[in-house]
TORTITOR-793876 format. One record per residue (C-alpha): x negated, z, y negated; residue number from 1; chain. Coordinates in steps of 0.5 Angstrom, whole numbers, plus 500, padded with zeros to 3 digits. Each point is the difference from the previous one (the first is absolute). Example, Ala and Ser with C-alpha at 12.3 -4.5 7.8 and 13.67 -1.06 7.14 Angstrom:
BEGIN
     x     z     y   num   chaine
   475   516   509     1        A
   498   498   493     2        A
END
This chain:
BEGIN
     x     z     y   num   chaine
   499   450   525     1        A
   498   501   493     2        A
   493   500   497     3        A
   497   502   494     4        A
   501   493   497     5        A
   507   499   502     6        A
   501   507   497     7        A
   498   499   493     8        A
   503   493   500     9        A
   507   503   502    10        A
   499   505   495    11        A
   498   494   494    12        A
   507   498   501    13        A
   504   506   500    14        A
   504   499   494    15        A
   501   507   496    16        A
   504   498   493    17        A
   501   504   494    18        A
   496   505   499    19        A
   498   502   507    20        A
   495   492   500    21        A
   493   503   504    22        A
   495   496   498    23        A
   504   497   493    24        A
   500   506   497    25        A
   494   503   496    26        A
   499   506   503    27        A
   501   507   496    28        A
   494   504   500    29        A
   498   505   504    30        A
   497   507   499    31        A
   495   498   507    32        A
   495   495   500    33        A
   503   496   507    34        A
   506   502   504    35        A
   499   504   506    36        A
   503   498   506    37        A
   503   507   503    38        A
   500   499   508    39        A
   507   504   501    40        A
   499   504   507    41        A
   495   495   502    42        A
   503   494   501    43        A
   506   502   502    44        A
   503   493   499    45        A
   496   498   506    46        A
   498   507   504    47        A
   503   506   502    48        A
   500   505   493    49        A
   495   505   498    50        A
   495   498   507    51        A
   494   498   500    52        A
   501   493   502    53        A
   505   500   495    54        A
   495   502   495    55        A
   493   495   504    56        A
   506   494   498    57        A
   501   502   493    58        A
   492   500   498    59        A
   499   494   505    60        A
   504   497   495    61        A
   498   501   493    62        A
   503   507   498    63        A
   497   503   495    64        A
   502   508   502    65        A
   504   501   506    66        A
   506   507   499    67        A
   500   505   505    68        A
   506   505   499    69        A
   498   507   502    70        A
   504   506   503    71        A
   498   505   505    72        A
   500   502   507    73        A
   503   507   503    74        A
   492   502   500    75        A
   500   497   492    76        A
   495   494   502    77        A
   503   494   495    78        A
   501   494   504    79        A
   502   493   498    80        A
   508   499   500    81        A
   505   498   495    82        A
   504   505   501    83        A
   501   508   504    84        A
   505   497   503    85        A
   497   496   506    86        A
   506   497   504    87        A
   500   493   499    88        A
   492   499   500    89        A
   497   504   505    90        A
   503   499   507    91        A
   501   507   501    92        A
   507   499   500    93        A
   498   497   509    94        A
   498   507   500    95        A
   504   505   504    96        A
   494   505   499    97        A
   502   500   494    98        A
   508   499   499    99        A
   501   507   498   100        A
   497   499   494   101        A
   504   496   498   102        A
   503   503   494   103        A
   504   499   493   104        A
   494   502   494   105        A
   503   500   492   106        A
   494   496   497   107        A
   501   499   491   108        A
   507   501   501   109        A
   503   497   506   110        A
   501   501   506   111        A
   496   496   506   112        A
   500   500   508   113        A
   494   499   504   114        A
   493   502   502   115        A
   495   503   494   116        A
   493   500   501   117        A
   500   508   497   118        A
   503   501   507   119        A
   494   497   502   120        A
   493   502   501   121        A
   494   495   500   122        A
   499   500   508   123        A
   507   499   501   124        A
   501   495   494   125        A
   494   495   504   126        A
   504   500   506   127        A
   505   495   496   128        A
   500   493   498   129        A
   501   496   495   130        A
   506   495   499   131        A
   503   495   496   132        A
   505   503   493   133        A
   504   494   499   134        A
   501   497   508   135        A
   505   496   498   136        A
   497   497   494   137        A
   493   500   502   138        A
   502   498   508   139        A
   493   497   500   140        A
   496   507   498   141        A
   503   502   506   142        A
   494   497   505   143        A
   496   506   498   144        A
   504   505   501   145        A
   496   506   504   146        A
   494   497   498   147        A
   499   505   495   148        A
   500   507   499   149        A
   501   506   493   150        A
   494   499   497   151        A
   497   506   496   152        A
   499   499   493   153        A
   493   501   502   154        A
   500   496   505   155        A
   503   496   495   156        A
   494   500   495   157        A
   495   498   505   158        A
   503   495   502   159        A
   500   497   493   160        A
   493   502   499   161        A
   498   496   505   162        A
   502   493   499   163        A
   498   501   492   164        A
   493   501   504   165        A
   502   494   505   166        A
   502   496   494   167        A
   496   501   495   168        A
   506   503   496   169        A
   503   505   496   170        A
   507   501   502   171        A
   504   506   497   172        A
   505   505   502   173        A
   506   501   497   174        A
   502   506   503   175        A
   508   502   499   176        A
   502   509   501   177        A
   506   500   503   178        A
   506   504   498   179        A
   495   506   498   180        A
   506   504   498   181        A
   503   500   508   182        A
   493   502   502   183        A
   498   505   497   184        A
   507   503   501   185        A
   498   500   508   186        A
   494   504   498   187        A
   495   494   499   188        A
   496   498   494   189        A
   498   492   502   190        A
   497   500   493   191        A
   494   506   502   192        A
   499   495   507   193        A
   500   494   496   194        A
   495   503   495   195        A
   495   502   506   196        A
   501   494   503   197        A
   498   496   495   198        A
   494   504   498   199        A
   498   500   506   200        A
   499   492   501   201        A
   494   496   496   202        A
   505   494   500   203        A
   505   505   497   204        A
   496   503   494   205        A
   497   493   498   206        A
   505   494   501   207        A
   505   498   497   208        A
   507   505   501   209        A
   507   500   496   210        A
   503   506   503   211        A
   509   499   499   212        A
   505   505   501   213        A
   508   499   497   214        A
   499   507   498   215        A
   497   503   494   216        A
   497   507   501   217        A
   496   498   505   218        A
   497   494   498   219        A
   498   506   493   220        A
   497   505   504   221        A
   496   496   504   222        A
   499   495   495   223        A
   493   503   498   224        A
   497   501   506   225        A
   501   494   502   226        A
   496   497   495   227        A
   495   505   500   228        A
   498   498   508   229        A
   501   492   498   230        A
   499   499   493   231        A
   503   494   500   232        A
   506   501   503   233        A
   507   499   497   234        A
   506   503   501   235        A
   508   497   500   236        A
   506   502   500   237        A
   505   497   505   238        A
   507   498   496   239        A
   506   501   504   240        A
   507   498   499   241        A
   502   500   492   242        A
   505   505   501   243        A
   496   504   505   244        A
   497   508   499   245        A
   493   500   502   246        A
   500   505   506   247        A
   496   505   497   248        A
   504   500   493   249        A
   506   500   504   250        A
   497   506   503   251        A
   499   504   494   252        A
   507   498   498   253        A
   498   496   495   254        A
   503   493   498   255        A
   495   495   498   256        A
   501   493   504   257        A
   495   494   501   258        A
   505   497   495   259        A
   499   504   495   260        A
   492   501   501   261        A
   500   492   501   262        A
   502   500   491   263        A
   495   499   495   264        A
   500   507   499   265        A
   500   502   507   266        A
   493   496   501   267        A
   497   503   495   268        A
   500   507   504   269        A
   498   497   507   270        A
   494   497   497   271        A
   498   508   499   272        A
   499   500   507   273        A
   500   493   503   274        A
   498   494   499   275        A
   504   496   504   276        A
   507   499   500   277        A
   503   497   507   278        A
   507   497   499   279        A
   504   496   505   280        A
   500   493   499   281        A
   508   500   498   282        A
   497   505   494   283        A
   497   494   497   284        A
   506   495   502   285        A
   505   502   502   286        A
   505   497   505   287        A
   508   500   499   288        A
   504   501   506   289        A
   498   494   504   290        A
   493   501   499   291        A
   500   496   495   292        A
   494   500   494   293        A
   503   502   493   294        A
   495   500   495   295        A
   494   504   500   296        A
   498   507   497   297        A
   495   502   495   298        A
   498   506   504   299        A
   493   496   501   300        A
   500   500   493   301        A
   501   507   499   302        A
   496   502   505   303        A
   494   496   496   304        A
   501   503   494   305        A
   500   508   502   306        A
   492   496   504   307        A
   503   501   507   308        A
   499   495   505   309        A
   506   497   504   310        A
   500   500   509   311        A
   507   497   503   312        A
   503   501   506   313        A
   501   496   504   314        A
   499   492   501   315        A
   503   499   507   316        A
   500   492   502   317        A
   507   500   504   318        A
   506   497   497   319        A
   504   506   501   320        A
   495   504   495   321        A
   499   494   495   322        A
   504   499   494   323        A
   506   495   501   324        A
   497   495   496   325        A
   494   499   504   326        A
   503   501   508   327        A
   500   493   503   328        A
   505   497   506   329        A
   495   503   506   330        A
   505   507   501   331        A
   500   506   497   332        A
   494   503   505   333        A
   496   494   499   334        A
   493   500   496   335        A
   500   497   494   336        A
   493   499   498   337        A
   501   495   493   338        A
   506   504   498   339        A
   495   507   501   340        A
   495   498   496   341        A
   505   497   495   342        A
   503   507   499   343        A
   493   503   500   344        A
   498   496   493   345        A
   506   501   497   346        A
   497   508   500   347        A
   493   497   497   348        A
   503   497   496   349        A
   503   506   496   350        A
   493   503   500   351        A
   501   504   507   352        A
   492   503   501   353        A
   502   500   508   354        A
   504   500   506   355        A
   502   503   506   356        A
   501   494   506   357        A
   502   500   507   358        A
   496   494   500   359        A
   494   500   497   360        A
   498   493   501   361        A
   506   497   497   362        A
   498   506   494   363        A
   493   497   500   364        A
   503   492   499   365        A
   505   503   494   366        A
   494   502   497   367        A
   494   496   501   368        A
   504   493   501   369        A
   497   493   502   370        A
   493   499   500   371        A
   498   507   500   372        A
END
């Protein structure tokens, strides 16, 4: 077992040459006065997504804000999931109460098959349980299946303000508005509840909040309101792939892509309506076709000199996520601590301002690092 000794010594030998050196290289200035590590489902690393204890282990281990992702219900209520599509995180597919649910949805332009909580109503979505995303990768998060069940945003919020006050402090909540676009072609308007939600909450109105989606529209008409019931909230535009349409552009036939809202150029506009950029971590190096890093990108840069922060998605600790330079020889599945806080410094190291991680408590290794 390792401890936290044994971690940070296996990080400080980790060799990562070139210009990917952790701890060798000056690092870049960034825009924020100290990275900020982004709970990424909670600890999804090491509980089942987007569940309280999930998002109870993240805090434990140091998360500086914890994401829930929203969508809604049958009944419009904003419940904590990644995803509509609820197949591979609940236990509803067990149900034969609900097998005819059990539908094909478009969602963004592709096809899914599974169960959607907008077929569910709150009461009836309480009745699953939640369960492991990654069970062949993550077999051991697999002991809490069933334990938990959907939270509400609400609840969600709750939750969150109550260890701040048990732990004497603030945690953010950086919450994602999910595929806005969809919704609001079934009838929904989840940035209207969400805006009810969190003005409704003291915790919402004064601690701190980044509110993210990949789409653009939704982010420019909600912006203001958000900012006028939490002054010192933020708002991030998510990247997705650089030859990707964001959805709600894509919706209105245009054919502006991430990429080209990723240029110099580009940012410059985002900052009019965002102040946070939130790319994936192969938009800051990329990976060859073994997964291999290449050389890194000036998008960190960029995205300074446009004033926006930078938040990336997502440090994972398992070999199979990490770039090939760093796996080890313990299997593809395997957690790979030294070589997840390697990575992670390799983004510091450009001036990343953030970052989301399944782990936090490795994320808070990468940042804060011995004797600290």
């Amino acid at each position: 077992m390792l401890n936290r000794r044994s971690i940070l010594l296996a990080a400080g030998s980790l060799t990562v040459t070139g210009s990917f050196a952790g701890r060798g290289v000056r690092a870049a200035p960034m825009l924020s006065p100290r990275p900020l590590v982004i709970g990424h489902r909670g600890a999804s690393a090491l509980r089942p997504e987007h569940t309280l204890g999930s998002y109870a282990k993240a805090i434990q281990d140091g998360a500086d804000y914890v994401e829930p992702d929203l969508v809604p219900t049958k009944d419009g209520v904003l419940v904590c999931r990644h995803e509509s599509n609820i197949a591979a995180t609940t236990d509803v597919s067990d149900r034969p109460d609900f097998a005819a649910r059990r539908r094909t949805m478009t969602i963004d332009g592709k096809a899914e098959t599974g169960w959607f909580t907008t077929d569910f109503t709150l009461a009836e979505l309480k009745t699953l349980r939640a369960r492991e995303r990654l069970p062949q990768i993550r077999s051991h998060n697999t002991r809490y299946d069933d334990r938990f069940d959907v939270p509400t945003f609400v609840e969600m919020i709750d939750f969150v303000a109550a260890e701040s006050a048990a732990r004497g402090r603030v945690i953010g909540i950086i919450p994602e508005i999910k595929n806005s676009t969809h919704f609001h072609g079934l009838g929904f308007d989840p940035e209207k509840t969400f805006l009810e939600t969190i003005a409704a909450h003291d915790y919402t109105r004064q601690a701190p909040l980044e509110v993210q989606s990949f789409e653009t529209a939704n982010i420019k008409r909600i912006g203001g309101e958000v900012k006028r019931i939490n002054p010192q909230a933020r708002i991030m535009l998510l990247m997705g792939e650089r030859s990707q349409i964001p959805p709600d552009i894509a919706a209105a036939a245009g054919h502006t892509t991430f990429g080209d809202l990723m240029t110099p150029r580009g940012l410059t506009a985002v900052r009019a309506y965002a102040d946070v950029i939130g790319p994936s971590n192969t938009d800051l190096i990329p990976r060859d076709a073994n997964g291999a890093w290449g050389a890194p990108s000036t998008l960190v840069a960029d995205a300074h000199r446009a004033g926006l922060l930078v938040h990336s998605y997502t440090a994972r600790p398992e070999n199979t996520f990490l770039p090939a330079q760093l796996r080890d020889h313990s299997g593809m599945n395997a957690r790979n601590i030294a070589g997840s806080i390697a990575e992670i410094r390799a983004y510091l190291d450009l001036g990343l301002d953030g970052f989301f991680t399944d782990d936090p408590a490795i994320g808070r290794l990468a940042v804060d690092g011995p004797g600290e």
